[in-house]
N, C-alpha and C positions, 0 to 999 in steps of 0.2 A: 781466424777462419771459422772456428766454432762457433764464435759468438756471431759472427756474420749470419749463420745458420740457421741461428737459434731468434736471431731478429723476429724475423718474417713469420716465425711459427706465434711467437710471441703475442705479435702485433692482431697476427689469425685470431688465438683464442682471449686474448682482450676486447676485439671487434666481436665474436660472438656473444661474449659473457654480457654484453653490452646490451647487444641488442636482444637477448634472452631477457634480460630486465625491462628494458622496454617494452615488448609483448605480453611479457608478465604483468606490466604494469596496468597498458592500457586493456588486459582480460578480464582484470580484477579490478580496474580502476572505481568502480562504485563501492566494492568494498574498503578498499583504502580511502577513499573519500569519507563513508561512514566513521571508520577508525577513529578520524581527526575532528570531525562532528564531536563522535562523545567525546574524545579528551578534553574537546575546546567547551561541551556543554554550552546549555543554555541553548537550543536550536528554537530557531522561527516557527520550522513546521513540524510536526510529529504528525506521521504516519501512522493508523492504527488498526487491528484488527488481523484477520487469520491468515492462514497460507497465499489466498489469493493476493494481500495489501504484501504480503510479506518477500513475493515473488517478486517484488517489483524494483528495478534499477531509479530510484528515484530521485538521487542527487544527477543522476546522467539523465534523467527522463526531465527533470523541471530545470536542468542547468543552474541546479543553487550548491551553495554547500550547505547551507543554514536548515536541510530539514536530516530529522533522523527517523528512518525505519524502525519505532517500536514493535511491530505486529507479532503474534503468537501464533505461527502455526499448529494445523490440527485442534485450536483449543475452541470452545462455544461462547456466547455471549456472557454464561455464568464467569468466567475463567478471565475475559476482559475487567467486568465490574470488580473482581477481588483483585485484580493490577494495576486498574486505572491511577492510582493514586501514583505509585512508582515508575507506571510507565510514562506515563504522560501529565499530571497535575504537578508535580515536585519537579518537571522540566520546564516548569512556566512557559510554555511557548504562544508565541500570538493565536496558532490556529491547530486545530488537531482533524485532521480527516480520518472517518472511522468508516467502518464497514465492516459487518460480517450477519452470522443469522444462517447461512447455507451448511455449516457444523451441527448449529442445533436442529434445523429442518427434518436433518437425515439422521440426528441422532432422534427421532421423535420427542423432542422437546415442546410443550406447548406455547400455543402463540402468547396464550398471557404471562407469561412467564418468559420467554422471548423480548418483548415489546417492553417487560418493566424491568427488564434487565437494559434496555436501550433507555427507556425514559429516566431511570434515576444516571446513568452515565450522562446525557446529555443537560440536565440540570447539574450536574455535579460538573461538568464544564463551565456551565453558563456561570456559576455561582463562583467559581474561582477566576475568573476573567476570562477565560479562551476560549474563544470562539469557534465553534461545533460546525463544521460540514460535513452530513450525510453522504454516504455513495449508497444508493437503495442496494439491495441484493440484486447479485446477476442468478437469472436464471443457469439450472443445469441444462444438458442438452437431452430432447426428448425424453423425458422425466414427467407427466404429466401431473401425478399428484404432487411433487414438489415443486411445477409450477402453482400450484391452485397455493399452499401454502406461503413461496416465495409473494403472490401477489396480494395475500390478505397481511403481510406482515409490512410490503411496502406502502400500502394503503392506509399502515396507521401509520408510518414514518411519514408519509407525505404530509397528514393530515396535523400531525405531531409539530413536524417543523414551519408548517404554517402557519399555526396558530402560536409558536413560539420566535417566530420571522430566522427562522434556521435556514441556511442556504443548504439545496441536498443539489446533490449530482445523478442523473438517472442512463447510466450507460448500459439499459437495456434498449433505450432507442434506438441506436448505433449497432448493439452486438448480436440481439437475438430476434427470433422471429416470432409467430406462433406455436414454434413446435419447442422455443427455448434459446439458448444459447447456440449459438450459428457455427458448425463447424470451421471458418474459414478464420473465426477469432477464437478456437480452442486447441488447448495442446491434449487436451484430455476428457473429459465428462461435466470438471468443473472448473478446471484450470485456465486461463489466458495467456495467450503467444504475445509477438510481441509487438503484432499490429492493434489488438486492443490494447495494448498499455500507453500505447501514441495517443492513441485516441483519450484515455483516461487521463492521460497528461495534458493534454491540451485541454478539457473540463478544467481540471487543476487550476490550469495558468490562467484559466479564464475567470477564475473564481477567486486567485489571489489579485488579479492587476483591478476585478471589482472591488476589494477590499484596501487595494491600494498596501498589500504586506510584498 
């Protein structure tokens, strides 16, 4: 009769323990995706750059398993250059998308020293086989002198990847306006929700089914 009792409770908290995992799972499911990225090494696409790239769910966002979120929150373009080799070159992967420069903006870093901290990363890709796509810098929100900065920095990026036939991604069309970065795609001053990251994703996809990776 006891154990009759004890059934039903049983069965209660094994259905829940259950489904506690399950929600767990699918909360975190970008992170456990990641996990099994690095174990398995060697990813197609590496991710790269500051808290903005780093925010990003992007084995759930591009539906691959194959890329890994290296990005460095909080750090500058100098902080990239002295990781690239580790984070992303010694991963060989087909493609690396990078982005950042809104770190150093605000930390008043200068543009030349900005731009040749991008220009030797982006030859330092070219030259080890992996193809470099830019995300230009997104604008802050009403920030006016770090927009005037933001735009003379993506001006040499454009001009940079042109003349080196670099594919860039410019999702300031999409997210900001004239006054910056559009409340309606920020969690913050500088941060994105999670309707520009759709939008960022789909650039992505559009950029690897041209490259055919």
């Amino acid at each position: 009769m006891k154990n009759q009792r004890l059934l039903p409770l049983s069965l209660t908290l094994n259905a829940a323990l259950i489904l506690t995992f399950l929600v767990l799972g699918y909360v975190y499911r970008d992170k456990i995706a990641q996990r099994f990225v690095r174990i398995r090494g060697n990813p197609a696409i590496v991710m790269y750059g500051n808290s903005i790239t780093a925010q990003g769910k992007w084995v759930e966002l591009l539906g691959r398993t194959d890329v890994m979120n290296n990005a460095l929150p909080g750090q500058a373009t100098y902080h990239f250059l002295q990781l690239i080799q580790s984070h992303v070159i010694d991963l060989h992967p087909k493609v690396c998308f990078i982005k950042g420069g809104i770190n150093d903006i605000t930390l008043g870093v200068r543009q030349e020293n900005i731009q040749a901290n991008f220009k030797t990363m982006l030859e330092m890709l070219m030259q080890n086989g992996i193809t470099p796509v830019v995300t230009l810098t997104v604008y802050e929100q009403n920030e006016y002198s770090s927009k005037k900065e933001v735009d003379a920095l993506n001006e040499f990026l454009i001009s940079f990847c042109t003349q080196n036939k670099i594919t860039y991604i410019d999702l300031n069309r999409y997210i900001s306006d004239s006054t910056g970065l559009r409340a309606e795609y920020a969690v913050d001053k500088k941060h994105l929700n999670t309707k520009a990251y759709q939008i960022w994703a789909k650039e992505i996809t559009r950029v690897l089914k041209e490259k055919n990776i």
